[in-house]
N, C-alpha and C positions, 0 to 999 in steps of 0.2 A: 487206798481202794477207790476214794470216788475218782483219785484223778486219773486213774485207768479205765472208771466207767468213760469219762468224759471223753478221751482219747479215742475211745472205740465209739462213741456216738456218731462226732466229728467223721470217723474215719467213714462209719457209715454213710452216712449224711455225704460227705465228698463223690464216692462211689456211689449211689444211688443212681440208677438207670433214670428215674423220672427226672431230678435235677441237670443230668448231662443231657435230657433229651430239650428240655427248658433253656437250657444256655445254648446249645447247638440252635433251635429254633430263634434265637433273640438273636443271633450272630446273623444265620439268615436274613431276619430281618433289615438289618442295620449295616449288611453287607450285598448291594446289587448285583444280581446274576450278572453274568459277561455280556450278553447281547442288553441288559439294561443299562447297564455303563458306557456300551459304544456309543448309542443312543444320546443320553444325558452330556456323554464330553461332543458329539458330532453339534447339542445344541446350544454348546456355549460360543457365541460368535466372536469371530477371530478378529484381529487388530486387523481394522479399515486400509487398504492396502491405497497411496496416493496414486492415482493413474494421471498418467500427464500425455494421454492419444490425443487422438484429434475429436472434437467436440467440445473440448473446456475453452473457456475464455481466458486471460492476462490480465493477474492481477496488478497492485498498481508499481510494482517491483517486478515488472517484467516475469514473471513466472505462471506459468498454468494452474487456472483458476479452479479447484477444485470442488467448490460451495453452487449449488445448483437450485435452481428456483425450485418452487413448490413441485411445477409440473414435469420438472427433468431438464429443464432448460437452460445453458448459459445464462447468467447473469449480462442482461446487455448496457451497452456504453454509454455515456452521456454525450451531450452533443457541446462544441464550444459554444462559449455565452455568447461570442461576436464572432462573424463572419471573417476571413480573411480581409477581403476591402473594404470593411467598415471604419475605414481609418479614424473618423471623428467617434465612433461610439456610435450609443444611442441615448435617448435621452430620459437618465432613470438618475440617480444621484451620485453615480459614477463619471456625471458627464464632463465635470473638468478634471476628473485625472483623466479622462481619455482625451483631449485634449492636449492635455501634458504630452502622456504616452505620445501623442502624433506630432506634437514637437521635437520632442526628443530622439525619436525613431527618424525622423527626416534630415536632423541636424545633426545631432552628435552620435547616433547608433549604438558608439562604444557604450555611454554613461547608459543607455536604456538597457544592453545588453548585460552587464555587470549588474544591475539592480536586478535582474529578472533572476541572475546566476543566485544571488544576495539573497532575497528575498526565499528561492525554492531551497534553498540551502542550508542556510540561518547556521553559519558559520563562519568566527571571524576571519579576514584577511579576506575573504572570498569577491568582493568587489574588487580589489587592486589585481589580485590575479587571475582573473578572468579578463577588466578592462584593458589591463597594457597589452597582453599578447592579442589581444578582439583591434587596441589602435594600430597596432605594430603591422599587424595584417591589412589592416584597411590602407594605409599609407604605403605599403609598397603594391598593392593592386592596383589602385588611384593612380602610382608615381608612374611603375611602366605598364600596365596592362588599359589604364585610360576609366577600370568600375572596379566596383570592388566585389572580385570576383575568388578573393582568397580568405576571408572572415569566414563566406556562408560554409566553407568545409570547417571551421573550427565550430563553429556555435550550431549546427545543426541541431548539434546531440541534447541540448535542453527541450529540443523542441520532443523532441521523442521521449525525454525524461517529464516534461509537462503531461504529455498522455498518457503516460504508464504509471507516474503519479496520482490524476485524478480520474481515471480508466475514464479516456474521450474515445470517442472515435478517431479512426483516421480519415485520411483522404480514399482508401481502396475500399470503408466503409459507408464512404458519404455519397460515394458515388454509385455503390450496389442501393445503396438509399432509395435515392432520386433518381436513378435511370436502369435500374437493374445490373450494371453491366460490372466485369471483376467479381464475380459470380466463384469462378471456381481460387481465386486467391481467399473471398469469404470465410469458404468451408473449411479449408485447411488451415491449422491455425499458427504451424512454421511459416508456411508460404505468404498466408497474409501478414504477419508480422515482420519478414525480409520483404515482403511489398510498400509496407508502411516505412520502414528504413528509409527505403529507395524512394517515396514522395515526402518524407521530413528532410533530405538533403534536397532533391529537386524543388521544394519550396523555397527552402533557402537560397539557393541558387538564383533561383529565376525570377523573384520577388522577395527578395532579401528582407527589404523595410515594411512591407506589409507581415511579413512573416515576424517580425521580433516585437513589432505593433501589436498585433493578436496575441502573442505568448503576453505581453505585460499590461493588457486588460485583463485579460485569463487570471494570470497569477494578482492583479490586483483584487481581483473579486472572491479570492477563493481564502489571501493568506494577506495576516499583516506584515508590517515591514518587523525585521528584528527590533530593530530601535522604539516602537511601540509596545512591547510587550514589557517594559521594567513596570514592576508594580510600583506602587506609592510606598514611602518611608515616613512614617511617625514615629518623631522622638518624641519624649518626656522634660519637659524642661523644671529642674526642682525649682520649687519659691526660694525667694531672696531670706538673706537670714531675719528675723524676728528678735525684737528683743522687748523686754517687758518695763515698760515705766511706770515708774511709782507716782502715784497722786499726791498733790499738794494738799 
């Protein structure tokens, strides 16, 4: 008998008008009308989509800069530490490697060009293969053309890899710099980088040794050689063996 009362309690209680009008209302609650929901999902903001127009800078992997100053602005480029004809340096505590660099860039080319490859690299074998095809070139320019005028197409391309590396300027920006002018290669920032192509080969070309001179101040100032960077090695040497002697 009670568990029939009980049963019909329940049953009431289930069916009760005010109870379904209480749950109906909580459901409301905890479920947002349609024009609330458009709302709330319109304000969830969507994954940052990469634009790669024109206005961004090159980072140092050749790719469109997409990180913008405070005020909207490209991130702008550094300038090289040494001028093109600064063949001896200047005088800061770099002054006898730039010295070296000016000897070696005047006399041997190849050994300064491999070191610059070596050093942006830090990859083994990278000195031998970069130097032999860098003499092999130089030696048939020299033999029949009289200059060596078949290197500066092989090794251009560090020179362009040094800038995109440590985001320098180029030459199409040094000179909107200083004189205004290459104004609209500037703005675009295909055009100015197939600009700068075209003045990191015509450097090499037409001032070869001043050109691989500047690259290995540059790279000396910025990176050490691989061969400097092994850390130190401490061993543990155990004590000699011990033995215990008895007194007289």
């Amino acid at each position: 008998m009670a568990n029939s009362n009980d049963n019909n309690n329940d049953e009431h209680h289930e069916s009760s008008p005010l109870l379904s009008k209480q749950v109906a209302d909580q459901d409301l609650k905890e479920k947002p009308s349609g024009k609330k929901a458009k709302e709330a999902a319109a304000e969830v903001p969507a994954h940052p989509v990469v634009a790669t127009g024109d206005g961004f800078g090159w980072t140092a992997d050749g790719l469109p800069l997409v990180h913008r100053s405070v005020v909207g602005e490209p991130l702008g480029r550094s300038q090289w530490n040494s001028s093109l004809l600064a063949c001896l340096g200047r005088n800061d505590e770099f002054c006898s490697s730039d010295i070296e660099v000016c000897l070696l860039g005047s006399l041997v080319p190849c050994v300064l060009y491999g070191t610059n490859v070596e050093r942006l690299g830090s990859d083994p074998g990278t000195f031998a293969n970069h130097c032999l095809p860098y003499s092999v070139l130089y030696l048939i320019g020299n033999s029949f053309f009289g200059w060596n005028c078949l290197a500066p197409w092989f090794s251009y391309a560090t020179r362009t890899a040094i800038r995109r590396k440590f985001n320098l300027e180029g030459s199409c920006e040094a000179l909107h710099r200083s004189c205004g002018c290459c104004g609209s290669c500037v703005e675009d920032e295909l055009q100015r980088e197939q600009c700068e192509l075209t003045c990191d080969l015509a450097t090499h070309v037409l001032c070869h040794p001043c050109a691989v001179c500047q690259e290995g101040r540059e790279i000396r100032r910025r990176l050490h050689h691989p061969g400097f960077n092994a850390q130190p090695v401490f061993t543990m040497v155990p004590p000699g063996e011990q033995t215990m002697a008895r007194g007289a």
